[in-house]
C-alpha positions in Angstrom: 152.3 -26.5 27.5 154.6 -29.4 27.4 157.9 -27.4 27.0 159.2 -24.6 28.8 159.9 -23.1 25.3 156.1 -23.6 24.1 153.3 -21.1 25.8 149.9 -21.1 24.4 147.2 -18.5 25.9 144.0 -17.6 24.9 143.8 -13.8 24.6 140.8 -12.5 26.6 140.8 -9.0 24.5 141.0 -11.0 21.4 139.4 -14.2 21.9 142.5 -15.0 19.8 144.9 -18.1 20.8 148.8 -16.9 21.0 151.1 -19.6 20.0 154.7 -18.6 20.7 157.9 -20.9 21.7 161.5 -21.2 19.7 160.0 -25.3 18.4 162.3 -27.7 16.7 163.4 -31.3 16.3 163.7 -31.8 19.5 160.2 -30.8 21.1 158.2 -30.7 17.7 155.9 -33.9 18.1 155.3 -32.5 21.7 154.9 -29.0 20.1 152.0 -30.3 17.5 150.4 -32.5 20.4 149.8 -29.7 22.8 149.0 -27.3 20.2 145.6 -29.5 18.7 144.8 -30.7 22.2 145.3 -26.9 24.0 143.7 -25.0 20.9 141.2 -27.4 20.7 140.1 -26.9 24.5 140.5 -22.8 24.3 138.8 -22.5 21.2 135.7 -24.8 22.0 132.1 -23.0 20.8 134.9 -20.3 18.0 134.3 -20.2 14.7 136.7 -19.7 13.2 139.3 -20.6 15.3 141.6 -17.8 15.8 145.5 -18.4 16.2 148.4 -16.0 16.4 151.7 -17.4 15.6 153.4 -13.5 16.1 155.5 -15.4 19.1 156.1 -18.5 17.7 159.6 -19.8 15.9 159.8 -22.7 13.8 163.1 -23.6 13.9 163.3 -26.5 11.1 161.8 -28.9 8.9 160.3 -31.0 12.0 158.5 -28.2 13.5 156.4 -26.6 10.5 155.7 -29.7 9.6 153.9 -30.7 13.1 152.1 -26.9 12.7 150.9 -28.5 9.8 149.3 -31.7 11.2 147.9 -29.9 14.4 146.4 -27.1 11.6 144.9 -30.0 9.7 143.4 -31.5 12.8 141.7 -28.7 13.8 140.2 -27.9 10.7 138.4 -30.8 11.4 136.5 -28.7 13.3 136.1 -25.8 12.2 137.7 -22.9 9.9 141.3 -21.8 11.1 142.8 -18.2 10.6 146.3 -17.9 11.4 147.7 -14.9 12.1 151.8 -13.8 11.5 152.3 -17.2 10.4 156.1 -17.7 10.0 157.2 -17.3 6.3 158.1 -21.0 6.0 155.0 -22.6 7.4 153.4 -20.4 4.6 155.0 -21.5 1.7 154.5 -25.3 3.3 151.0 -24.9 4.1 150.7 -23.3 0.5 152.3 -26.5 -0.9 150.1 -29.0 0.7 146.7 -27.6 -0.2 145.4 -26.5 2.5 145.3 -22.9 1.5 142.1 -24.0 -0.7 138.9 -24.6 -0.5 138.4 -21.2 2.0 138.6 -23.1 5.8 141.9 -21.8 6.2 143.0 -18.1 6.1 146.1 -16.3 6.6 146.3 -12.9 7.9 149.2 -10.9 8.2 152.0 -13.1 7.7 155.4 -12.5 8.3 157.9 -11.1 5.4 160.9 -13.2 6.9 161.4 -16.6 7.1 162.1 -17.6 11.1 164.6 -20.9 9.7 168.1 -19.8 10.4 169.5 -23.1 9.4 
């Protein structure tokens, strides 16, 4: 919670972790930091780790690819589900790999790409 335009919360109902925030260039390294070291915290003992991107807005290039690193990082410890993933982040975390091998998931993704621009 480094920006006023990021907000991550652990959902008590859920146990899920909401990402949400409009990200781009300009907060995206923040963004990626905050989400691996938040998640990381909230999700301590989960497995998998549960995220829900339904909030969150990637607004270029810069930001999916900071989702990216802060996914790969915390696969490092443990599986990952994302849920509502923005359109683009799917089709670049489809591109990179990391859809294989079964320690990530998608569920429910979203239909339209959030990149305006």
């Amino acid at each position: 919670m480094m920006d006023t335009d990021l907000l991550i919360r652990r959902d008590p109902r859920s146990c899920r972790i909401r990402v949400g925030g409009f990200i781009d260039a300009s907060i995206a390294t923040a963004f990626g930091q905050a989400v691996e070291r938040d998640v990381r915290v909230m999700a301590a003992g989960s497995n998998p780790i549960e995220l829900d991107f339904d909030e969150l807005e990637l607004q270029d290039g810069s930001a999916v690819e900071e989702a990216i690193n802060a996914i790969r990082q915390l696969l490092q410890q443990g599986p990952v589900v994302v849920r509502s993933a923005p359109q683009m982040l799917v089709q670049e975390l489809s591109q990179t790999g990391l859809l294989q091998g079964g320690r990530l998931r998608l569920e429910a993704p979203r239909e339209q790409a959030s990149f305006s621009g």
